[in-house]
N, C-alpha and C positions, 0 to 999 in steps of 0.2 A: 379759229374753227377746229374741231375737232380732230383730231388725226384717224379716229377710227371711222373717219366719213370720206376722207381722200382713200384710205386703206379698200372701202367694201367698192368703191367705183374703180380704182386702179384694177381688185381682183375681178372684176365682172369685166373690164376690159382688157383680160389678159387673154382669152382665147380668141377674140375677134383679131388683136395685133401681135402677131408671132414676133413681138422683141421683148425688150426688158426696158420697163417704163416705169417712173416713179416720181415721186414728190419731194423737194427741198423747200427746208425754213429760209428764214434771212439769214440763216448762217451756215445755208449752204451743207447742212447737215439731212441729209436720206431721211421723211418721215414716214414714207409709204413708198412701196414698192411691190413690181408682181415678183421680184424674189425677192424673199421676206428675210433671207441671210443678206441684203444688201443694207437692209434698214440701220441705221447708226451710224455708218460711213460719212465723210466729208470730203465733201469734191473740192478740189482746189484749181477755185475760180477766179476771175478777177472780178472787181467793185460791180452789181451790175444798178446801170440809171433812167436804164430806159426800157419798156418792155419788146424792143426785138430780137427776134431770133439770132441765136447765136452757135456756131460750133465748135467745141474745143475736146480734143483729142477723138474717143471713136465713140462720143455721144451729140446729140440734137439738141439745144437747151430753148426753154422758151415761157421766159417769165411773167407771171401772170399775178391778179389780185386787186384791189380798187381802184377806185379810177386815180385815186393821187398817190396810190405807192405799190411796189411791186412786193407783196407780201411773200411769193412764193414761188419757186421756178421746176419747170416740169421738166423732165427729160426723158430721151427716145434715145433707145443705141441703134445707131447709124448715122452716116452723115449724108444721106443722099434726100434725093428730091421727094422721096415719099418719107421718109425721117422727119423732113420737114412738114407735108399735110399731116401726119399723125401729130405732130407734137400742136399745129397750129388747131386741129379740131379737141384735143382734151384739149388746149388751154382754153377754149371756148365753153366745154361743158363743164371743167372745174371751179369756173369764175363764176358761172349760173350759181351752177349749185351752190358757193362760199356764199353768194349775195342771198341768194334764197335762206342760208343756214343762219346767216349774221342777221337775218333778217327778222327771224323765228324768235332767236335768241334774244337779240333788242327789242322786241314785243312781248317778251316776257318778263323780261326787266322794265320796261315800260308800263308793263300792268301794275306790277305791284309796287313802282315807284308814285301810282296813281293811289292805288287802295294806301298806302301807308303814307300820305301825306309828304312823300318828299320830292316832291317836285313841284316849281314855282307854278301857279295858275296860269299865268301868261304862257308859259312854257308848252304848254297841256297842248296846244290845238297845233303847237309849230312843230311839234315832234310827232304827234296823230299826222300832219300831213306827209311828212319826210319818210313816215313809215307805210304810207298810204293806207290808213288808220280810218276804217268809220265812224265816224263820231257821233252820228245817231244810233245807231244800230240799240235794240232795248238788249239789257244784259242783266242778269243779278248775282249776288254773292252768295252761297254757297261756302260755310266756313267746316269744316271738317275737322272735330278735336280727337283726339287719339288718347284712349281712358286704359285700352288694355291690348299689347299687340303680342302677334308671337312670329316674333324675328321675321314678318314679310313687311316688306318696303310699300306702304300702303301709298307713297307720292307714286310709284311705278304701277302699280296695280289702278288709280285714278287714272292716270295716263293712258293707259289700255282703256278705261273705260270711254273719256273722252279725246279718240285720235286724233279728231279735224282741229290739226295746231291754228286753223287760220279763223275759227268762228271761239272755240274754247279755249282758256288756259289755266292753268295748271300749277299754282305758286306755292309752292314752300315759305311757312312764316317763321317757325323756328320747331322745334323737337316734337311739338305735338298737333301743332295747326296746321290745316294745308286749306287755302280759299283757290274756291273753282270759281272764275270769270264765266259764267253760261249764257251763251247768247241764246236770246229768245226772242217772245212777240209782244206787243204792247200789251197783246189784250190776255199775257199772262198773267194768272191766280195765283194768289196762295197756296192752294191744295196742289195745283200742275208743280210748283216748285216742292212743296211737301212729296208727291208722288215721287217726284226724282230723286230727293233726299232721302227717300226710304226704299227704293231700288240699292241706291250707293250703302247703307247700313246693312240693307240684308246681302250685299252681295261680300263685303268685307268679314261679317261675321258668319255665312254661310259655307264660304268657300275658303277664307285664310283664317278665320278664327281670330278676328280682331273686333274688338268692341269699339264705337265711335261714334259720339253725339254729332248731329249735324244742326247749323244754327243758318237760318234763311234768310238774306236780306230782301226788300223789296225791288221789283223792277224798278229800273232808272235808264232813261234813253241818252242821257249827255256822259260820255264820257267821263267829265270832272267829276261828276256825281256820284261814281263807281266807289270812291270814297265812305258817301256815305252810305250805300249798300251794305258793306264789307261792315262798318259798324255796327249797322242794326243785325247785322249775322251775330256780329261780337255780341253784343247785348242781349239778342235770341239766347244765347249758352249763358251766359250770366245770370240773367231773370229766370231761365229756366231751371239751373242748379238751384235756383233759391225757392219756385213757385209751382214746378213743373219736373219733381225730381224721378219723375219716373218715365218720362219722356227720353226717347231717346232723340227727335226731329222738333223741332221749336222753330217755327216760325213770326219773325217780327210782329207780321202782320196780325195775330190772333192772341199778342199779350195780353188787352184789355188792360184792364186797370194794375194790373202789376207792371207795367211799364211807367206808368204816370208816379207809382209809391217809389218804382227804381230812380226815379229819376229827383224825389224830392232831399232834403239836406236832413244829415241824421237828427240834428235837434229840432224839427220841427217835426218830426215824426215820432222823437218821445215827448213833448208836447202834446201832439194829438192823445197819446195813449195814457198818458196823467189825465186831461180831462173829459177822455172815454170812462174811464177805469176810477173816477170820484171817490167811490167807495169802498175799494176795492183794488188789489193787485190781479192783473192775470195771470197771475202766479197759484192765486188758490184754488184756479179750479182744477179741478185733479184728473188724470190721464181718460178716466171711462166717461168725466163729464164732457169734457175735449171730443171724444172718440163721437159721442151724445149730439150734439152741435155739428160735427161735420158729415153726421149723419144725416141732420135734419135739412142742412142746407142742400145735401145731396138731393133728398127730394121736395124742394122747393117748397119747405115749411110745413108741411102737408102732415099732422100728425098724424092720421091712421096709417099712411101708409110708411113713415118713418120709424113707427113702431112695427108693426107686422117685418118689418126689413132688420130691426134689431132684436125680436124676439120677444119683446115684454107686451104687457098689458098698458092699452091708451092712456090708463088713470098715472102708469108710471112714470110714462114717459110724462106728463102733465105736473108731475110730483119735480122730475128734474127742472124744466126748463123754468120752474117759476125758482126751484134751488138757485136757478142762474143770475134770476132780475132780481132777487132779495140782496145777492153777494155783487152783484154791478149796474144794477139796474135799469136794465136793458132785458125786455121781452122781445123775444124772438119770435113770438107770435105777431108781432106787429113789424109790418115791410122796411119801416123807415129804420126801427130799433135794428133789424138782423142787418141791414146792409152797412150801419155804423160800424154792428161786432163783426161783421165779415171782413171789412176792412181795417180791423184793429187787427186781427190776428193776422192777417196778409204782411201788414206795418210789423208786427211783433217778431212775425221767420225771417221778414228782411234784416230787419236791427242785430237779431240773434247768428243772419249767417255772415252781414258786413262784406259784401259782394264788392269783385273791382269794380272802378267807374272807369269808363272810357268817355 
């Protein structure tokens, strides 16, 4: 346990008990005290094996800590009968508080020994009870990437943002990840999680001046499951670097079809695009015919008003898109045609950016 957590209750209880009271490790070495020139001192004790009260020289001792060992010994100066209720009521509310704290702390380790696959299946529900862990409760992942920070501690800044350690938590993955555990509702959306995620982006880069993609997993009610949350967050940031670069919040749930191309094996996806591309490289078409095409798709092939939105006359734009099916032949005029080239060029940013797999 912390020592700067025996330290703020020792000092909150120095004006209610007009003595000198303090905390020892297993070695009997001062970790906390109401005088703080005591801190670092070693009492010379003898072996202690049992938690009762004990007195030696002109202090109260009275060892306390789990139920199978006496992690740490409290003591009171004086040797007298109230010596002794003082030292027997801390050792009452410092044990709370360690179990409460060890408790916090192993359910935080426990999270992410859930989300990062290291811990055995079987295991999952015997340690959810021991921590008195709900195992339904609906939860999602929330993955937090850190793209550009300026020296604030953005795991501390989450933290503030979600206090309640006993419904939220709060995990560090390494230098740039942080996954938030957010307990929620069954009958939680996509958008209700997007909402959250873009409170969390504008408040990082509003107020600390930290840029930070946020990647959504889906709710999941089973505990074990949490696993797979935390991935599809992970994969939210990956599809989304690749399909969605200007996104700062990607949510699993609204990849669509750039999830299914993420998901396929790179030689079968240049496959595909050898016998999309028959006649042709997509290489030839060049940056304004590109620019032409995701024009058009923008509005739903619709050529008057994809022209009017590019600037040019109907007949021109008419001029390129047939440029297009002479060099690959594919008209984009026709539904089945545009949703083949639509997903050649989806396949083709994916190949080109070669994204991790999880």
């Amino acid at each position: 346990m912390s020592n700067r957590m025996f330290q703020s209750i020792i000092h909150q209880m120095r004006e209610a008990i007009d003595r000198t009271i303090g905390v020892m490790d297993e070695t009997h070495t001062v970790i906390s005290c109401s005088n703080l020139g005591r801190i670092g001192e070693v009492h010379n004790l003898p072996p202690v094996s049992t938690a009762d009260t004990f007195v030696k020289g002109s202090y109260t001792y009275k060892p306390f800590g789990t139920a199978k060992a006496t992690d740490y010994i409290l003591f009171v100066e004086g040797v007298d009968q109230q010596a002794e209720k003082y030292a027997a009521m801390l050792a009452i509310a410092l044990t709370n508080i360690k179990q409460f704290y060890d408790e916090k702390f192993d359910r935080g380790n426990f999270i992410k020994n859930i989300i990062l696959d290291n811990i055995l299946s079987g295991d999952v529900y015997l340690k959810a009870r021991e921590l008195r862990f709900n195992n339904n409760t609906p939860r999602a992942v929330l993955l937090v990437r850190i793209t550009s920070s300026n020296d604030v501690s953005v795991y501390d800044v989450l933290q503030n943002i979600f206090p309640d350690r006993n419904k939220d938590f709060v995990i560090s993955i390494n230098e740039t990840d942080i996954a938030i555990v957010k307990e929620t509702h069954s009958t939680a959306e996509a958008k209700d999680l997007e909402k959250l995620a873009g409170s969390i982006s504008d408040t990082l880069s509003g107020e600390f001046y930290t840029h930070v993609l946020v990647g959504v997993g889906t709710v999941v009610e089973g505990i074990k499951e949490l696993a797979r949350s935390f991935k599809e967050a992970q994969i939210a940031l990956e599809v989304g670097k690749v399909f969605d670069t200007e996104k700062t919040i990607v949510s699993y749930d609204n990849l669509g079809i750039a999830r299914l191309i993420y998901q396929l094996p790179v030689t079968l996806c240049e496959t595909f695009l050898r016998e999309v591309f028959k006649r042709g490289s997509i290489e030839s078409l060049d940056q304004e015919t590109l620019f032409t095409i995701q024009k058009f798709f923008e509005n739903n092939l619709n050529v008057s008003e994809t022209s009017r939105k590019l600037f040019v006359h109907r007949n021109t734009l008419v001029y390129r898109l047939e440029k297009i099916k002479k060099l690959t032949g594919l008209d984009l005029r026709e539904f089945d045609h545009a949703i083949v080239f639509k997903i050649a060029l989806m396949v083709k940013k994916y190949l080109n950016a070669n994204p991790i797999k999880y």
